[in-house]
C-alpha positions as CSV (number, residue, x, y, z in Angstrom):
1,X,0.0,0.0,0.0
2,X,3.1,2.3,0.7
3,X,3.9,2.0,-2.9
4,X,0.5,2.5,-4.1
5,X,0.1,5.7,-1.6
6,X,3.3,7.2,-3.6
7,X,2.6,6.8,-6.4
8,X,-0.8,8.5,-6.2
9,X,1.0,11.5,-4.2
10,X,3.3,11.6,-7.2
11,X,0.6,11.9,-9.6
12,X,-1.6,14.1,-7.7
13,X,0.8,16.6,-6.1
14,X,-1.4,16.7,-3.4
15,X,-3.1,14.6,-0.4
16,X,-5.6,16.7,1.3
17,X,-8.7,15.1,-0.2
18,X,-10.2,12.2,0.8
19,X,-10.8,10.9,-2.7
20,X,-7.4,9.8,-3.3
21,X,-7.6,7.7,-0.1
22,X,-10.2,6.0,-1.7
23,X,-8.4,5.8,-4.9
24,X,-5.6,3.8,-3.4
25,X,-7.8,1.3,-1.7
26,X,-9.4,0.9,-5.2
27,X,-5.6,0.2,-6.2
28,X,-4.9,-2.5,-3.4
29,X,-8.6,-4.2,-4.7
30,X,-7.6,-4.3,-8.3
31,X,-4.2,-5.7,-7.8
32,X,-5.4,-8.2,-5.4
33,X,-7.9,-9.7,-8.4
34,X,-6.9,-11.9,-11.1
35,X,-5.9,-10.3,-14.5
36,X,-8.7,-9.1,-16.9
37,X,-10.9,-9.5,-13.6
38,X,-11.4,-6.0,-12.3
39,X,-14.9,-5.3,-12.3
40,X,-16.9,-2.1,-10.4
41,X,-18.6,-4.6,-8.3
42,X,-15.6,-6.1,-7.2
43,X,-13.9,-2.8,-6.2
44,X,-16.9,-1.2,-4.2
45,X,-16.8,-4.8,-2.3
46,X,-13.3,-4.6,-1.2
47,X,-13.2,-0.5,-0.4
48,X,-17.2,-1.1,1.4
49,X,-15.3,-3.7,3.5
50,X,-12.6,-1.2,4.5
51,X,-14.6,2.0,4.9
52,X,-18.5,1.1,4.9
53,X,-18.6,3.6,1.8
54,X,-21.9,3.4,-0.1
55,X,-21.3,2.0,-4.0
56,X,-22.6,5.9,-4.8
57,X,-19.3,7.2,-2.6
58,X,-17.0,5.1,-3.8
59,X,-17.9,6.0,-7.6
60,X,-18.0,9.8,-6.9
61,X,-14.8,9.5,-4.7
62,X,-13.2,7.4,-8.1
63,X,-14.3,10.3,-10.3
64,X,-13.7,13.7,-8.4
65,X,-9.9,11.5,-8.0
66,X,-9.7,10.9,-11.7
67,X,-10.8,14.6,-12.6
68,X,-8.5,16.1,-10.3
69,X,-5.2,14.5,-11.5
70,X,-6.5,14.3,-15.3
71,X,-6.7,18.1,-15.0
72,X,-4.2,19.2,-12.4
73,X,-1.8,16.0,-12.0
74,X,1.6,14.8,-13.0
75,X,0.4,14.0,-16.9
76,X,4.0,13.3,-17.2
77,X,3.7,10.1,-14.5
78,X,0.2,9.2,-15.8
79,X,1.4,8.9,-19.6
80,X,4.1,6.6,-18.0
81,X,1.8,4.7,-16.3
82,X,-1.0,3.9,-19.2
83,X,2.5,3.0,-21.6
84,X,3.5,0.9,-19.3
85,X,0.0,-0.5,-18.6
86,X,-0.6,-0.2,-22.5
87,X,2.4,-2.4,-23.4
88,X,1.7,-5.3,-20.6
89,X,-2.3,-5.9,-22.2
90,X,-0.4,-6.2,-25.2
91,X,2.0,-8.6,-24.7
92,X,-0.6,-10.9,-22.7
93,X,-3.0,-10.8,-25.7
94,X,0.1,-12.3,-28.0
């Protein structure tokens, strides 16, 4: 989670809102699912387990996260990230 926590400080710039909290725990979830797995349900499960967040929350934390760091973050980091993420689906699907 350290890592995870890092890396969303890196792309954010910032930590004060509570949405990027829930962003990481929607990071943990995913990674803890098999590949080609990572379904909404299966994320508001895992972050309702840790917080008691309604499925409504969770999905407006995720978005007010996402718009934040699309418009103000690292785009730098995040281009990084989706290559890297871009080049792993592909070699999987070879």
């Amino acid at each position: 989670m350290k890592d995870i926590r890092s890396t969303v400080m890196q792309l954010s710039g910032r930590w004060g809102n509570t949405c990027y909290a829930t962003l990481c725990l929607a990071v943990e979830a995913a990674l803890d699912l098999p590949y080609g797995d990572v379904q909404m349900k299966h994320l508001w499960s895992a972050i309702h387990e840790r917080t008691g967040k309604s499925p409504q929350a969770i999905s407006r934390a995720l978005a007010r996260a996402a718009a934040d760091v699309w418009e103000r973050g690292n785009q730098e980091l995040l281009e990084a990230i989706f290559a890297d993420l871009y080049e792993l689906r592909n070699e999987k699907t070879l």
